[in-house]
N, C-alpha and C positions, 0 to 999 in steps of 0.2 A: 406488475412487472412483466415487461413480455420485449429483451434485449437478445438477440439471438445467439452472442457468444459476452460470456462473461469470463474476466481473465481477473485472475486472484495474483496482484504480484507480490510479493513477498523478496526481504534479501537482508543484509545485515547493513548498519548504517554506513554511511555512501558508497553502500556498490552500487549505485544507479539507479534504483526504481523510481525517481521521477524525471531523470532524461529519459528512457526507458517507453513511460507515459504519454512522456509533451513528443517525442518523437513518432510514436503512433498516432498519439492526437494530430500532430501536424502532415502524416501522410495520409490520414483515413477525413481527416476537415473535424473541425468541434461540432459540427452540427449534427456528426454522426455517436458522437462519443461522448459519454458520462464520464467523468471522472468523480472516482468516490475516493474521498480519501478520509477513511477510520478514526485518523490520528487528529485530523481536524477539530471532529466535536470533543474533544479530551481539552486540546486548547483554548477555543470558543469559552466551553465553560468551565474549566480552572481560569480564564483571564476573569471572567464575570465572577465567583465565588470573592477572587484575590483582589479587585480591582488591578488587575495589570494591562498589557498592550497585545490585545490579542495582533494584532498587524505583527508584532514583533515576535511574537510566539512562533509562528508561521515560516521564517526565515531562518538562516543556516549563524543565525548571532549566538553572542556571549549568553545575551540577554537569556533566551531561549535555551542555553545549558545553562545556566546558572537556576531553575525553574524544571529541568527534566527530572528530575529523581521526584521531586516530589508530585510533578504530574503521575509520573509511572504510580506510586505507592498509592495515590488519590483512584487512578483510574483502573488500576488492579484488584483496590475492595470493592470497585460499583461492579467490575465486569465480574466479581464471584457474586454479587447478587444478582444481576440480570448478564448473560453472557452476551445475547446481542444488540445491548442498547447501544453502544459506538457502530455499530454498523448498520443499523435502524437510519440514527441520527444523521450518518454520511450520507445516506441514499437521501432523505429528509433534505440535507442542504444544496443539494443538484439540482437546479430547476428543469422541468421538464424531463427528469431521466427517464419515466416510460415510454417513451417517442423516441428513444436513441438505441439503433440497434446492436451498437458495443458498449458494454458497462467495464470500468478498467477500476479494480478495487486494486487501489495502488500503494497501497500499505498496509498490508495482512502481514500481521506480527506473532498470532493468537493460535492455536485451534483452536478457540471459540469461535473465533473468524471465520477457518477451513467450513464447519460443522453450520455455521449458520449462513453462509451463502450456497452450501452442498442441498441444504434445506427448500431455502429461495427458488433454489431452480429444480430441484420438483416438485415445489408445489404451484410453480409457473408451468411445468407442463411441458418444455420444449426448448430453453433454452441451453445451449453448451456450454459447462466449463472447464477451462484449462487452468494450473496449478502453475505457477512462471515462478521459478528461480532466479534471480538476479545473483549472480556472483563476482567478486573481483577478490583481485590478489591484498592483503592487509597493507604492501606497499602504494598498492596505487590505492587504496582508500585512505593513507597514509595521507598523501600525494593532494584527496581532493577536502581534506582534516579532519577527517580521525583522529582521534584520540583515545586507549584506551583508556575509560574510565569504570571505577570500582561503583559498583551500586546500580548502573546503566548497563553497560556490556554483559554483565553479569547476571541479567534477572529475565524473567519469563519474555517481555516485551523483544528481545533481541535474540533469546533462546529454544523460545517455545518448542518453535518449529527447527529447530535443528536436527533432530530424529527423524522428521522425514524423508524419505525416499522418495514415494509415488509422484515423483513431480511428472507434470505435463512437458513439461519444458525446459530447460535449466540454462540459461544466456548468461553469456560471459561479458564482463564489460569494463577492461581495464584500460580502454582507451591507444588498442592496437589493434593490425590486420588482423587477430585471431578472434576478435570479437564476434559477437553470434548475434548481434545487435539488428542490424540489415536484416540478415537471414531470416529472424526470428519476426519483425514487422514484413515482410514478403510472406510470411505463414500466415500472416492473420488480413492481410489484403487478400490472399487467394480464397480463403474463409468466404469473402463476400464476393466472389467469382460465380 
């Protein structure tokens, strides 16, 4: 691993962290950027265990919450036996990630997650990382369908990290001038200045 700023972003479901992503990916170029996404190898192999449609996993479908609770319950016993095998397996699915000098783990849910890329990058030696909040109003994530739902909203995958403080960062993203959106990609192109 040798990416020289690593951004952990984390937030509640649709406040934005993968506009958030594609929007840095599209100002910094993919050729510079890894996208890890955690949540990935959960669905990958709950589609492969289940016989289901991993493509449809992956998208913001019925399909795909009709299947969350019980990804969550599946991938909550593996990550209390191995804590960083989903984030193992993200970097795993990125081709070429040690060649890209921003890594963007874009959906950190966990502190097993926090604890196991905090790890990574000392034992890389030299890489940075930032702690990115993603936040918006329950209306506007209302707005992009949200839902709450009982069993999902309610468990470690959406809560974990709700007692953290120490954020690096904390971007607003409710789809107005108050946004921290801009601001916050202009922070991490200056990064590479």
């Amino acid at each position: 691993m040798n990416p020289q700023l690593l951004l952990l972003i984390t937030g509640k479901r649709k406040s934005g962290k993968d506009y958030l992503t594609y929007k840095l990916s599209g100002r910094l170029g993919e050729e510079r950027c890894a996208i890890i996404k955690t949540y990935n190898p959960i669905k990958l192999d709950f589609a492969q265990m289940h016989n289901l449609d991993y493509t449809r996993l992956l998208d913001a479908s019925e399909y795909k919450e009709r299947y969350r609770r019980d990804m969550i319950v599946w991938s909550d016993a593996l990550r209390d036996k191995d804590p960083g095998y989903f984030c193992r397996r993200g970097i795993q699915m990125v081709p070429d990630a040690d060649r890209k000098p921003l890594w963007i783990a874009a959906d950190i849910r966990n502190k097993t997650d926090l604890v196991f890329f905090r790890q990574l990058c000392e034992e890389s030696g030299g890489a940075v990382m930032w702690k990115v909040r993603v936040v918006a109003t329950e209306v506007t994530r209302g707005r992009r369908g949200w839902v709450y739902t009982q069993g999902v909203d309610d468990v470690a995958s959406e809560c974990d990290l709700d007692d953290v403080t120490d954020w690096d960062h904390v971007v607003t993203n409710n789809g107005d001038a108050d946004d921290d959106v801009e601001l916050f990609i202009d922070k991490v192109v200056d990064f590479f200045k």
